[in-house]
C-alpha positions as CSV (number, residue, x, y, z in Angstrom):
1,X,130.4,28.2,46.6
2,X,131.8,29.3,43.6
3,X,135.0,28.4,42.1
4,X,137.7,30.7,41.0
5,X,140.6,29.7,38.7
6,X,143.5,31.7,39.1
7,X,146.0,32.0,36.0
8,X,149.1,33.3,36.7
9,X,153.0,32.8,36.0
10,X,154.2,33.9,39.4
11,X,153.9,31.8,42.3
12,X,154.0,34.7,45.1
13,X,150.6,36.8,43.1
14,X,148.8,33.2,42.1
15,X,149.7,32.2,46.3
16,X,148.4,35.8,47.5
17,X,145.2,35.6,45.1
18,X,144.5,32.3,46.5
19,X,144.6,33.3,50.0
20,X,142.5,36.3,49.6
21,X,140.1,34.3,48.0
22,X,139.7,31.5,50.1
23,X,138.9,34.5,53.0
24,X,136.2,35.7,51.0
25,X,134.7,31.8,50.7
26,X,135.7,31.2,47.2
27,X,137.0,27.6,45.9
28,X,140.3,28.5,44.2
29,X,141.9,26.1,41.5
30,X,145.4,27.3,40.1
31,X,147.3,27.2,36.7
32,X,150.4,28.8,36.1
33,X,150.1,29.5,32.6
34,X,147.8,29.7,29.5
35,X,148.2,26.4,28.8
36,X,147.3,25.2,31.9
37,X,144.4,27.4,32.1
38,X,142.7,25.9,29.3
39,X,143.2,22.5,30.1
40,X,141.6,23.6,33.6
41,X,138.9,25.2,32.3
42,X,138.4,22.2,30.1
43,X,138.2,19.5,32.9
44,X,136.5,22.0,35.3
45,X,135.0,25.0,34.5
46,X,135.1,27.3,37.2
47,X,132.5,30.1,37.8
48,X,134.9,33.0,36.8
49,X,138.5,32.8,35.8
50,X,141.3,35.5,37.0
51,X,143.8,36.0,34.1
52,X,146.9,37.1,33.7
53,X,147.8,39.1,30.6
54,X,151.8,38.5,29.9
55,X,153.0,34.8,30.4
56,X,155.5,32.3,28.8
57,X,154.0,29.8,26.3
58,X,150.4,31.0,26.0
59,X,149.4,34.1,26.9
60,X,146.3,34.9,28.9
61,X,144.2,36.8,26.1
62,X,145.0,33.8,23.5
63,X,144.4,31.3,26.0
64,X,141.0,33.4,27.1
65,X,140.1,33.1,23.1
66,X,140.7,29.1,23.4
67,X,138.6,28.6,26.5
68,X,135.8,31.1,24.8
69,X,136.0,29.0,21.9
70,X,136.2,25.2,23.1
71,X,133.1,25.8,25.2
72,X,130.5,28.7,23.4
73,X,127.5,27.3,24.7
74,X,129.1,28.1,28.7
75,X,131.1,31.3,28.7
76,X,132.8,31.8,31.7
77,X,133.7,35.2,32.6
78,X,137.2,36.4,32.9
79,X,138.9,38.9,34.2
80,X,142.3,40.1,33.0
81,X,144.9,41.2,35.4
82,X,148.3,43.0,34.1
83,X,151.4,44.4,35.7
84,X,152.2,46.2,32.6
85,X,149.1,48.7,31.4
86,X,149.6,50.7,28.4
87,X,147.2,52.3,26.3
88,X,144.6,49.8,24.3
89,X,145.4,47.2,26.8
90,X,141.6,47.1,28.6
91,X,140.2,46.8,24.6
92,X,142.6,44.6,23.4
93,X,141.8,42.3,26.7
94,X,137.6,43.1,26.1
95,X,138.0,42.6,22.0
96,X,139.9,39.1,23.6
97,X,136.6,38.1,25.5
98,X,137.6,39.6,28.9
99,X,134.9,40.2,30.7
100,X,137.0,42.8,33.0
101,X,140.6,44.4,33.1
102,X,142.4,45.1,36.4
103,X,145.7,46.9,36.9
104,X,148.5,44.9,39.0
105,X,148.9,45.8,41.9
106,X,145.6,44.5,42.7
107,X,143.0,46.5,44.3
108,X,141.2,43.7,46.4
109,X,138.3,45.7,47.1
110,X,137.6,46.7,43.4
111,X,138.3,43.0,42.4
112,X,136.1,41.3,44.8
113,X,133.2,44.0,43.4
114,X,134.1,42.7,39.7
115,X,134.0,38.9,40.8
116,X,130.7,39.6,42.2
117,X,129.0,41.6,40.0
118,X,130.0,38.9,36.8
119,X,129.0,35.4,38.9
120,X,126.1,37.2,40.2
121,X,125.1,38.1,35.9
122,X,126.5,34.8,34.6
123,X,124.8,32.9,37.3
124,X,121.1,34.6,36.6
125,X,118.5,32.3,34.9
126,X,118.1,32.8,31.7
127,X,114.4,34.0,31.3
């Protein structure tokens, strides 16, 4: 089953993420900030990685750049999540190495199509 690591500075939306996950037969793993995520990623790189935008200490495009660039030869896909949308957000997150950008609050259905449409391409053999 694939793993899902879930970055985010808020204990309700990483708790609610992980629960709706976990129903959908995902492995969930849990960091509450950039920091944490990279160490995670590092130790266990999960199949795709939910990321928040705007946290304390490292935020999630910077920490999306360090996970990007301590393992190039594995890129896990990422997608960003933010509460706080304004205009050049989605490219600045894509331009970051987000694979994705989703709009808090979270529209399960059109996340759960994201997650599966980039582990079903990142998990394709290479031909």
């Amino acid at each position: 089953m694939p793993t899902i690591l879930v970055v985010d500075d808020h204990d309700d939306i990483r708790e609610l993420l992980r629960l709706r996950l976990e129903k959908r037969g995902f492995t969930v793993t849990c960091a509450r900030n950039g920091l944490e995520a990279v160490m995670a990623a590092a130790n266990a790189p999960p199949s795709l990685i939910l990321m928040d935008v705007n946290m304390p200490e490292l935020d999630g495009l910077e920490a999306t750049m360090q996970i990007h660039q301590a393992d190039e030869g594995h890129r896990i896909p990422v997608i960003a999540l933010t509460a706080y949308a304004a205009s050049g957000d989605e490219a600045g997150a894509i331009a970051a190495g987000c694979d994705a950008f989703h709009t808090k609050p979270i529209d399960f259905e059109k996340l759960f199509v994201q997650i599966n449409q980039l582990i079903t391409t990142t998990s394709a053999p290479s031909s």
